[in-house]
C-alpha positions as CSV (number, residue, x, y, z in Angstrom):
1,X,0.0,0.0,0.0
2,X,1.4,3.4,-1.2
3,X,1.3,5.9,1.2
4,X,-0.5,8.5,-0.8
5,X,-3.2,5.9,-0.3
6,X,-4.1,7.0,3.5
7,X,-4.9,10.5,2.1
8,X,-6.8,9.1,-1.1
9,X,-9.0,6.8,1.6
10,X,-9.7,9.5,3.9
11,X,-10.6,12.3,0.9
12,X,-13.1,9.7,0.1
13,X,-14.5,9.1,3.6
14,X,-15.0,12.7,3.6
15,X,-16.7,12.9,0.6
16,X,-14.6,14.9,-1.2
17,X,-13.8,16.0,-4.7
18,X,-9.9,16.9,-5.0
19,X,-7.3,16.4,-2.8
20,X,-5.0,19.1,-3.1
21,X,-1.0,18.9,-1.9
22,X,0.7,21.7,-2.5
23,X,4.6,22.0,-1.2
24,X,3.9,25.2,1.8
25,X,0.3,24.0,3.5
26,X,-1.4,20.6,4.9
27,X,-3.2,18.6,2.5
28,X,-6.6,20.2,1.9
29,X,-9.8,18.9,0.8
30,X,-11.9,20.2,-1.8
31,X,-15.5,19.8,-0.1
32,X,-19.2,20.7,-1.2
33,X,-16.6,23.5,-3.2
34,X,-14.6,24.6,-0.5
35,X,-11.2,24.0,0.3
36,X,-10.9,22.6,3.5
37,X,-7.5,21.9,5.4
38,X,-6.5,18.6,7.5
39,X,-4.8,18.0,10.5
40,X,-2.1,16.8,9.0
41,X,1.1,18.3,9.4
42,X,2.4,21.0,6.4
43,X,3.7,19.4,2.9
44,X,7.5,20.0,1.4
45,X,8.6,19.4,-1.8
46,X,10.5,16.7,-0.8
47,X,7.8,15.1,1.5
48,X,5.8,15.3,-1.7
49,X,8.2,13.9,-3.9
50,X,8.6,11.3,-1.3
51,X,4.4,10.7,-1.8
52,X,3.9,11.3,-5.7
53,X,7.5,9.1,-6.9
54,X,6.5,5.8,-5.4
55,X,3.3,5.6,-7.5
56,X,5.2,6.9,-10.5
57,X,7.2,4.6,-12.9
58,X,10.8,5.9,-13.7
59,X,9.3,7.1,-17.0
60,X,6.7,9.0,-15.7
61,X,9.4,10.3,-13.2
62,X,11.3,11.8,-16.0
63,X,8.4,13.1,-17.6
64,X,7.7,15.6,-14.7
65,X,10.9,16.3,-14.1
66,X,11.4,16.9,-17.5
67,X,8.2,19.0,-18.4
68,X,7.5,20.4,-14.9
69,X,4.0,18.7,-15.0
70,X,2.1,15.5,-15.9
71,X,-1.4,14.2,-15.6
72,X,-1.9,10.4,-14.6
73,X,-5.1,8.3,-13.7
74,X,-4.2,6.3,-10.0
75,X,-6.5,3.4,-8.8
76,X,-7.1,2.0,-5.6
77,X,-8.2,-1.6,-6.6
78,X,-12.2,-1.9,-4.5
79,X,-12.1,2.0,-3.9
80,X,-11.8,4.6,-6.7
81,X,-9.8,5.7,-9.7
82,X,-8.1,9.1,-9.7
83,X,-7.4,11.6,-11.7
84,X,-3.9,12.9,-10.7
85,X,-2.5,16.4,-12.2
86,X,1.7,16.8,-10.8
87,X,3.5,19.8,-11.0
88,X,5.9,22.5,-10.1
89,X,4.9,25.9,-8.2
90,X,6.9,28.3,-6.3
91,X,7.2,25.7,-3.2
92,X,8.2,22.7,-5.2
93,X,6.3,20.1,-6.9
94,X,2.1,19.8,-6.1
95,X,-0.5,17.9,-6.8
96,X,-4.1,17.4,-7.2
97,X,-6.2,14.4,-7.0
98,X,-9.6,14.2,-8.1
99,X,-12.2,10.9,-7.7
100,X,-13.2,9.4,-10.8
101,X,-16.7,7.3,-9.5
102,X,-16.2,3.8,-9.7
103,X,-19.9,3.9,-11.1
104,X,-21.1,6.1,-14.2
105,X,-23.9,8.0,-12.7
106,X,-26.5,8.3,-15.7
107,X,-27.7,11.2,-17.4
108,X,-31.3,11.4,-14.8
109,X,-28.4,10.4,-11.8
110,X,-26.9,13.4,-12.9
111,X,-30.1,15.4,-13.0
112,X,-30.0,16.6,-16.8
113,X,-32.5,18.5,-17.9
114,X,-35.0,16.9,-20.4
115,X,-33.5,18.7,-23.4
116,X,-30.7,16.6,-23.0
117,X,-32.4,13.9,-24.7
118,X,-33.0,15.5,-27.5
119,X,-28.5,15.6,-28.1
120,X,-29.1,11.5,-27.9
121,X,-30.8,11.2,-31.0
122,X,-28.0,12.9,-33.1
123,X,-25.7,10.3,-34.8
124,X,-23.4,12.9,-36.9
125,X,-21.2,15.9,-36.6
126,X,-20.1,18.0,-33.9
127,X,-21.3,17.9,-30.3
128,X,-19.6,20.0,-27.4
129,X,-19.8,19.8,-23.4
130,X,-18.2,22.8,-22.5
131,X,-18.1,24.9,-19.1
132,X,-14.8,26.0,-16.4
133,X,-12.6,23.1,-14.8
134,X,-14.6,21.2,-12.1
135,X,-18.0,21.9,-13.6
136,X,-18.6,17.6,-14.5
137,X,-17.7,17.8,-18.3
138,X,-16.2,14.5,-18.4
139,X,-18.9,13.3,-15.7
140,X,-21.8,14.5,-18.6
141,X,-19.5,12.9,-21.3
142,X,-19.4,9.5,-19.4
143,X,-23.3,9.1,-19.0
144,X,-23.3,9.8,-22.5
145,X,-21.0,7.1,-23.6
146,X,-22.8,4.9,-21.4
147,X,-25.4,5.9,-22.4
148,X,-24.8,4.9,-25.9
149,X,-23.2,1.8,-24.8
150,X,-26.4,0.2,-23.6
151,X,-28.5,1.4,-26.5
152,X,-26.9,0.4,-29.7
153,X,-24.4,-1.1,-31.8
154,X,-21.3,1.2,-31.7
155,X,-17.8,1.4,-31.9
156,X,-16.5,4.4,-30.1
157,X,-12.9,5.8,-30.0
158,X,-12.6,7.9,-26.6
159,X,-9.1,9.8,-26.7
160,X,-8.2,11.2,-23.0
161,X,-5.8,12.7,-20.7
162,X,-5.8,11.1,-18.4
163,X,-8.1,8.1,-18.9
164,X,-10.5,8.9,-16.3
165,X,-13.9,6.4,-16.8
166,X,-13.1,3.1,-17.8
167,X,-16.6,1.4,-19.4
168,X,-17.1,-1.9,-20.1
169,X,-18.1,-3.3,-23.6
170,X,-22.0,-3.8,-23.7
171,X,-23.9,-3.4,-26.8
172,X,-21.2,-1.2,-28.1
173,X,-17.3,-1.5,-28.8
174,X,-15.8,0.9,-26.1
175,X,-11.4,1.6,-27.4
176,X,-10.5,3.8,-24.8
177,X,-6.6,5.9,-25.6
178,X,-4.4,7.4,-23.1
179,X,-2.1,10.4,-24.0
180,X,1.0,9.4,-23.1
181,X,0.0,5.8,-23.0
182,X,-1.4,4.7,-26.0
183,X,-0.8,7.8,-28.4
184,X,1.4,10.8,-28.3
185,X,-0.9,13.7,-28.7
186,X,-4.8,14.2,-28.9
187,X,-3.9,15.1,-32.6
188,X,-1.7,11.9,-33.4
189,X,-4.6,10.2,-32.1
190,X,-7.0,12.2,-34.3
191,X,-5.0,11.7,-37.1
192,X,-5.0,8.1,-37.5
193,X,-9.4,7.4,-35.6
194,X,-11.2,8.0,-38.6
195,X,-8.9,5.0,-40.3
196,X,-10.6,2.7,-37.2
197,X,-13.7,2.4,-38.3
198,X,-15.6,4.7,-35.4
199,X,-19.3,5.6,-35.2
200,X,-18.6,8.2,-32.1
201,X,-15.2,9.8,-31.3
202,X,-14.9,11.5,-27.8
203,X,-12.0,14.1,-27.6
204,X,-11.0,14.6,-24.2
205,X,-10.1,18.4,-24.7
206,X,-9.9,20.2,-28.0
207,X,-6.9,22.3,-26.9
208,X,-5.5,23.3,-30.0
209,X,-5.6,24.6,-33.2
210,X,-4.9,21.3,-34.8
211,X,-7.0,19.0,-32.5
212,X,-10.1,21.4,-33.4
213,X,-9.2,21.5,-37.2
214,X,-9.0,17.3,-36.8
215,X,-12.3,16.8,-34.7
216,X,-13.9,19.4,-37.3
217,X,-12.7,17.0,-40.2
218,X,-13.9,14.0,-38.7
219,X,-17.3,15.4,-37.9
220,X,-17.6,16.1,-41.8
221,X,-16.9,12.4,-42.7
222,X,-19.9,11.6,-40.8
223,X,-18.6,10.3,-37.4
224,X,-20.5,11.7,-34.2
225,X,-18.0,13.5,-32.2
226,X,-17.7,15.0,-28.6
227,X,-15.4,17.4,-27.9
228,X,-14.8,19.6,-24.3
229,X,-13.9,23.8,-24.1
230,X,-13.3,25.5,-21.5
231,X,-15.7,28.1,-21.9
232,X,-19.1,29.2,-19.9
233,X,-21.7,29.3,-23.0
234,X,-22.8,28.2,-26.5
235,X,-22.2,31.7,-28.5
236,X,-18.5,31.9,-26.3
237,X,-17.8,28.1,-27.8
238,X,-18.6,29.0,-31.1
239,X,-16.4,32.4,-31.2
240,X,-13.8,30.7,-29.6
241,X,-13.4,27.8,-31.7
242,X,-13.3,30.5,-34.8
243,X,-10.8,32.6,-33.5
244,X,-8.4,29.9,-32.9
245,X,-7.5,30.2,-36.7
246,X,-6.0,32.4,-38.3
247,X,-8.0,35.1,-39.7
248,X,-8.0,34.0,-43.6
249,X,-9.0,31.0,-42.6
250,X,-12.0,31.6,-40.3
251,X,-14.7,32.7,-43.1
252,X,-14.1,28.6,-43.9
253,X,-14.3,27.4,-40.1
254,X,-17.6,29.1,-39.9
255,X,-18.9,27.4,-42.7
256,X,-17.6,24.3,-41.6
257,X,-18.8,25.1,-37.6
258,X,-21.9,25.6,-39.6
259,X,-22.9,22.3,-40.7
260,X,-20.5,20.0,-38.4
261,X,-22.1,22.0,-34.7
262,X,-25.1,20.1,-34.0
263,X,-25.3,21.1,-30.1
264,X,-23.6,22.7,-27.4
265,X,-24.3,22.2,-23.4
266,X,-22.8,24.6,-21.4
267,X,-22.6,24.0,-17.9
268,X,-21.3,25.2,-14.8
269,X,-22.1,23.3,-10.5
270,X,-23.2,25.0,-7.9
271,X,-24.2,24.2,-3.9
272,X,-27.4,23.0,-3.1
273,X,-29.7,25.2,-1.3
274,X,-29.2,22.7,1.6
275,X,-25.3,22.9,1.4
276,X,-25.0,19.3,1.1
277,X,-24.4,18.7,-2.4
278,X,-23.8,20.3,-6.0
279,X,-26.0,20.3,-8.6
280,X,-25.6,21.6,-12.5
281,X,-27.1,24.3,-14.5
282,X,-26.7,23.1,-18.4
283,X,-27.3,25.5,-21.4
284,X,-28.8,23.5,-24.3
285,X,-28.2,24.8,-27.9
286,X,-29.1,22.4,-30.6
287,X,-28.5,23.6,-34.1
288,X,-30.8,24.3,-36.7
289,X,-31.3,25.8,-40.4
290,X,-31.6,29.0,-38.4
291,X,-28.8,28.5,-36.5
292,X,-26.1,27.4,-39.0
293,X,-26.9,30.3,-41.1
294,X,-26.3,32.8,-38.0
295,X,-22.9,31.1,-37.3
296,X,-22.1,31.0,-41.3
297,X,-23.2,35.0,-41.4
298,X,-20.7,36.1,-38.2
299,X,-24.2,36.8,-36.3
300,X,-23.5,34.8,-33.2
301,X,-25.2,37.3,-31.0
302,X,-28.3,36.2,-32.3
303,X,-27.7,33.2,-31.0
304,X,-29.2,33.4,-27.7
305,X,-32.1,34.7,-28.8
306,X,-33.1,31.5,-30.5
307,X,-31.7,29.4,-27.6
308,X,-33.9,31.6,-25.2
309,X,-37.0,30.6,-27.3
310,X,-36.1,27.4,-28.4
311,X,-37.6,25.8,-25.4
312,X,-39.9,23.5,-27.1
313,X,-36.6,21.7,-28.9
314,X,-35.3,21.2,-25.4
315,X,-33.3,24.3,-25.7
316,X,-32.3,27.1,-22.5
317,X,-30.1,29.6,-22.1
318,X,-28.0,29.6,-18.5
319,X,-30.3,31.8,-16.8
320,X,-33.2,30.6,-17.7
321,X,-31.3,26.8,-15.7
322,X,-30.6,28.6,-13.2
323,X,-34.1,29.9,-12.6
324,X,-35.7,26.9,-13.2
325,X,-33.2,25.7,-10.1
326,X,-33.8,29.1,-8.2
327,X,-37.7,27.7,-8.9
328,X,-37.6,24.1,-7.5
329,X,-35.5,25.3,-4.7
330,X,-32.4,23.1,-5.8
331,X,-30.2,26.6,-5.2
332,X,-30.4,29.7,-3.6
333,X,-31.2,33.1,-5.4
334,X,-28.1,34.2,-4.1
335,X,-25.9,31.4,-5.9
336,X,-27.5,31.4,-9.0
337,X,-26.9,35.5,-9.4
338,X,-23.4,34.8,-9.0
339,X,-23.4,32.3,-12.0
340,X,-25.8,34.2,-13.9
341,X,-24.9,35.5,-17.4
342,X,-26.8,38.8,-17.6
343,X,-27.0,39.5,-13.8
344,X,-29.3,42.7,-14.1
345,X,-31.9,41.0,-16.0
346,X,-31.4,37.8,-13.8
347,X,-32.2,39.8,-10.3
348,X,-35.6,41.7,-11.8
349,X,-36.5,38.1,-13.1
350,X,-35.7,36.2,-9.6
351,X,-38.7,35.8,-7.2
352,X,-36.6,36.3,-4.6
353,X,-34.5,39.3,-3.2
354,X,-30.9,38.8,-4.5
355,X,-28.5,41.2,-2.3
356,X,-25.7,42.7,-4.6
C-alpha cells in the first residue's frame, strides 16, 4: 500500500472531490466546493516527492521532471480511480487528485435537464460539453457514452488525458486511448481514428488549433464527435473555436462550424440550497437551419435569442437553468446570481430578493 493511499482513503470518507497537496500548506480537501484543510502536518517538496514518486514509474518520473507537470489516472483496486494532475509551483512540486466514481452516474443520476435527450438522437457531426474546470464535463460525457453503450451497436474511439472512466463493452465497442500511454498527442490520435472504423469519437479536450481543425474534419466524414472547451456558453464556444485560426481562414471554419455544430451544453455546479451537495445548471443549444446560417453570417449574437426561445426543442439559455433551479429550490437566489450570465436581468427576473 502506497502511502499517498491514507490520504486518497480519507478524501473519500469525507466525501470529497480533490485532494489538493501543494509544497507550503497541509493537505486540503476540496469539499461541497470549499477548500478545507487537514490535520495533518504542512507538505514539502521533498515530502511530496517522497508521496507522488512511489506511485510513479521511472518514465513517468522523468516526464515531470522533465516537463514540470504531468497528468496520470491512479486506482485503488475496490475504492476509486483518480485523476492525478503533478506539478511545479513556487514551493516545489504539487498535486491534485480528483475521484473518478467507480460507477457512471446516468444522465437522470446526474439530473439533466430533459432537453438533453433531445443531443441522444443525433448520430453525426459535432457535439460539445463545454463549461470551467470542475464543472462535470467528463462526468456529462461519461453518461453519454454509457449511455450509448447500452442502447446500440457502436464502436466508439474515446481519446483522453488522463483516462479517467473506464466502461465496459456492452452493446457497443468501447477503445479507450491514453495520452501518453497509448498515443502521443490528442492530434496523433486524431490523425490516425477516422482509419478505425468509429461511429462516435470523444475528444478529451480540444486544446488546440490542430486538434479542433482534426475533430472538425472527422465530424464532416460523418462520425458523431464530442469534444470539451473550456468556456461558460454556446455563442462563447462558437467564437472561440473560430478565433483559434487564423483570420484568412476563419470565413471557412464558420462554414464548416456551420454544418458540423449540431449542439452545445454549457454547464457550470453550484451548492445545493441545503449545502450538502452540488447540482448543474446546463445551457442546451441544438442547431438548426436557423442557427447554421447565423454562425455562417458572423451573427452569433443572435444566438441566444433563438436558444432563449427554443424551449420547445429542449433548448435554455443559463439563466433561464438557473431559474428553473432558483424555482424548484435546488439553489439559492443568491448562488444562481453569482453564475448568472446577464445579472441585471437575472435579479428583476428572480422571485426572490438577491442582495448585490
Amino acid at each position: 500500500m502506497a502511502n499517498i493511499d491514507i490520504l486518497l482513503t480519507e478524501m473519500i470518507k469525507s466525501g470529497a472531490s480533490d485532494l489538493h497537496m501543494a509544497a507550503g500548506l497541509p493537505p486540503m480537501l476540496r469539499l461541497k466546493g470549499d477548500l478545507v484543510p487537514t490535520k495533518h502536518p504542512q507538505l514539502t517538496h521533498q515530502i511530496n516527492e517522497q508521496f507522488f514518486f512511489e506511485i510513479l514509474s521511472p518514465e513517468q518520473q522523468r516526464r515531470l521532471q522533465t516537463t514540470l507537470e504531468l497528468d496520470q489516472a491512479y486506482e485503488i483496486e475496490g475504492l476509486a480511480r483518480f485523476r492525478c494532475n503533478y506539478f511545479y509551483q513556487l514551493r516545489g512540486v504539487s498535486a491534485v487528485f480528483r475521484q473518478i466514481p467507480t460507477k457512471i452516474k446516468s444522465l437522470d443520476d446526474l439530473g439533466m435537464p430533459a432537453g438533453v435527450s433531445n443531443i441522444l438522437k443525433i448520430t453525426r457531426g459535432l457535439i460539445l460539453v463545454t463549461g470551467p474546470t470542475g464543472s462535470g464535463k467528463s462526468t456529462t460525457l461519461a453518461a453519454i457514452i454509457d449511455h450509448i453503450n447500452n442502447a446500440s451497436e457502436q464502436h466508439v474511439i474515446t481519446i483522453e488525458d488522463p483516462l479517467e472512466f473506464v466502461h465496459e463493452n456492452r452493446k457497443s465497442l468501447i477503445t479507450q486511448r491514453e495520452i501518453g500511454t497509448h498515443a502521443r498527442s490528442f492530434s496523433d490520435a486524431l490523425r490516425v481514428a477516422s482509419r478505425e472504423d468509429p461511429d462516435i469519437i470523444l475528444v478529451g479536450e480540444m486544446r488546440d488549433l490542430e486538434t479542433i481543425s482534426l475533430a472538425l474534419t472527422c465530424s464532416e466524414l460523418g462520425i458523431l464527435v464530442f469534444g470539451t472547451l473550456h468556456t461558460n456558453s454556446a455563442v462563447k464556444t462558437i467564437d472561440r473555436i473560430i478565433n483559434a485560426f487564423p483570420a484568412n481562414q476563419q470565413n471557412q471554419i464558420r462554414s464548416m462550424l456551420s454544418d458540423s455544430v449540431k449542439a452545445i451544453l454549457a454547464q457550470q455546479l453550484l451548492k445545493t440550497a441545503d449545502g450538502h451537495g452540488r447540482c448543474a445548471a446546463v445551457e442546451i443549444l441544438i442547431s438548426s437551419p436557423a442557427v447554421g446560417n447565423m454562425i455562417r453570417e458572423n451573427k452569433l449574437s443572435q444566438i441566444a435569442s433563438v436558444i432563449q426561445t427554443g424551449t420547445s426543442e429542449g433548448m435554455q439559455t443559463m439563466d433561464q437553468a438557473l431559474q428553473t433551479l432558483v424555482d424548484t429550490k435546488r439553489i439559492t437566489p443568491e448562488a444562481a446570481y453569482w453564475k448568472a450570465i446577464d445579472k441585471t436581468s437575472f435579479a428583476n427576473q428572480c422571485s426572490s430578493d438577491i442582495i448585490e
